[in-house]
C-alpha positions in Angstrom: -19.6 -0.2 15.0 -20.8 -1.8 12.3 -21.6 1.4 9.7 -17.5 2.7 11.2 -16.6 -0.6 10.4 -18.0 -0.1 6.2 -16.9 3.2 6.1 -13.6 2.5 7.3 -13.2 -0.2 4.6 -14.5 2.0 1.6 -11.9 4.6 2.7 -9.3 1.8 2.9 -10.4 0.9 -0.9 -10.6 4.1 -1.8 -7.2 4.6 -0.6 -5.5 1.2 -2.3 -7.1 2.1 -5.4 -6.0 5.5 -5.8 -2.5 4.4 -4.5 -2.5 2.2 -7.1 -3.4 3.9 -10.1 -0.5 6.5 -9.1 1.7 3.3 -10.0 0.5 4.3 -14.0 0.0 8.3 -13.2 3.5 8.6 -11.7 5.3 5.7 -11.9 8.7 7.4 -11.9 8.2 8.3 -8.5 7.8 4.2 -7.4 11.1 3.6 -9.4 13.1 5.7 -7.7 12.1 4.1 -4.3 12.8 0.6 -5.8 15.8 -1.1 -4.1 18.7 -2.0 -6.1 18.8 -5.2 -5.0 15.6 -5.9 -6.3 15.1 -6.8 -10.3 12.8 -5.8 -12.6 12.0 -2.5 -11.2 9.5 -1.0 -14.0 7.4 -4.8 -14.0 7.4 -4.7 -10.3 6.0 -1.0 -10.2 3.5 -1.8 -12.3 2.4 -5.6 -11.1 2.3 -3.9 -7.9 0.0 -1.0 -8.8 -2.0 -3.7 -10.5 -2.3 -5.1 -7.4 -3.4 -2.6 -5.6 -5.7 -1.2 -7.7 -7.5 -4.9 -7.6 -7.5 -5.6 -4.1 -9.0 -1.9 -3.6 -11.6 -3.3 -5.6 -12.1 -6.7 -3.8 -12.4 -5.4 -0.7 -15.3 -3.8 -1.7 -17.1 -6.8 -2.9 -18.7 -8.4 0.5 -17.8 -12.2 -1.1 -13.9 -11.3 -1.1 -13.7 -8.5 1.2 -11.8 -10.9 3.9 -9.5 -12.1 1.5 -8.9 -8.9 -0.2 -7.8 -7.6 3.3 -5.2 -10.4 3.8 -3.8 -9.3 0.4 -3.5 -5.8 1.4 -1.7 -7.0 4.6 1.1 -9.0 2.3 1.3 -6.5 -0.3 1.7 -3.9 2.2 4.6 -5.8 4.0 5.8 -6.4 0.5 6.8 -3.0 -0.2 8.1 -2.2 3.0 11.9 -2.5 2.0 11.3 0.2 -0.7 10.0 2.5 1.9 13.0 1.5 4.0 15.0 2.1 1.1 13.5 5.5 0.9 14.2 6.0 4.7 18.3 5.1 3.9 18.4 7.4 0.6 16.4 10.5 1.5 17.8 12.3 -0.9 14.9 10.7 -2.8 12.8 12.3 -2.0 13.2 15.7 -0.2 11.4 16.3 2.9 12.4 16.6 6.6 13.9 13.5 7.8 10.6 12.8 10.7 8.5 12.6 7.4 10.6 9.4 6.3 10.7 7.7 9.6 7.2 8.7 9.9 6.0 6.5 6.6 7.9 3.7 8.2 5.5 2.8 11.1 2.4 4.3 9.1 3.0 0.9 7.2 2.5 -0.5 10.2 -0.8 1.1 10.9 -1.9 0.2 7.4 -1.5 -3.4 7.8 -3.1 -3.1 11.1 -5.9 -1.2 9.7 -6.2 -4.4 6.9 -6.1 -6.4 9.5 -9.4 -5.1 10.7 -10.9 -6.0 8.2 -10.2 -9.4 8.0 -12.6 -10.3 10.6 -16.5 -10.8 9.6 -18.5 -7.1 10.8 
């Protein structure tokens, strides 16, 4: 379990970090799922990328692995309402509508997936 357990938290790393940098890639993207009620759209895109981008890294440094995790799990639930958002406007972003209800409980198995990894190997 213990090599799955590694592997599984490179590829989550791999995965915050490249999620992440899209924030600066694409970032246009983000701030069309922002909420209206929320301010400071463009800071919060790119704080947030920031974010992610760093805790990709921590989690891949043994010392703050743990605690990179638990910051995964409350950034993840962070961002939920934009993907809820998302789910309400789907004129968004254009796919079928099972694709958007679909990202809502993959958030779910993100943070459960972060969650994993919050427990020593």
């Amino acid at each position: 379990m213990g090599r799955i357990k590694a592997l599984s938290k490179y590829i989550l790393a791999i995965f915050m970090i490249v999620a992440g940098t899209m924030h600066f890639v694409n970032p246009n993207f983000f701030l069309k799922i922002m909420p209206p009620y929320l301010p400071l759209h463009k800071e919060l895109v790119l704080v947030s990328g920031v974010c992610e981008v760093l805790l990709g890294v921590l989690l891949l440094i043994p010392k703050y692995s743990q605690r990179a995790a638990w910051g995964v799990m409350a950034l993840l639930i962070a961002v939920f309402p934009a993907n809820v958002y998302l789910y309400q406007n789907q004129d968004i972003l254009p796919a079928p509508p099972i694709v958007h209800l679909l990202r809502l409980p993959l958030q779910g198995i993100f943070i459960l997936w972060a969650f994993w990894h919050t427990k020593r190997p």
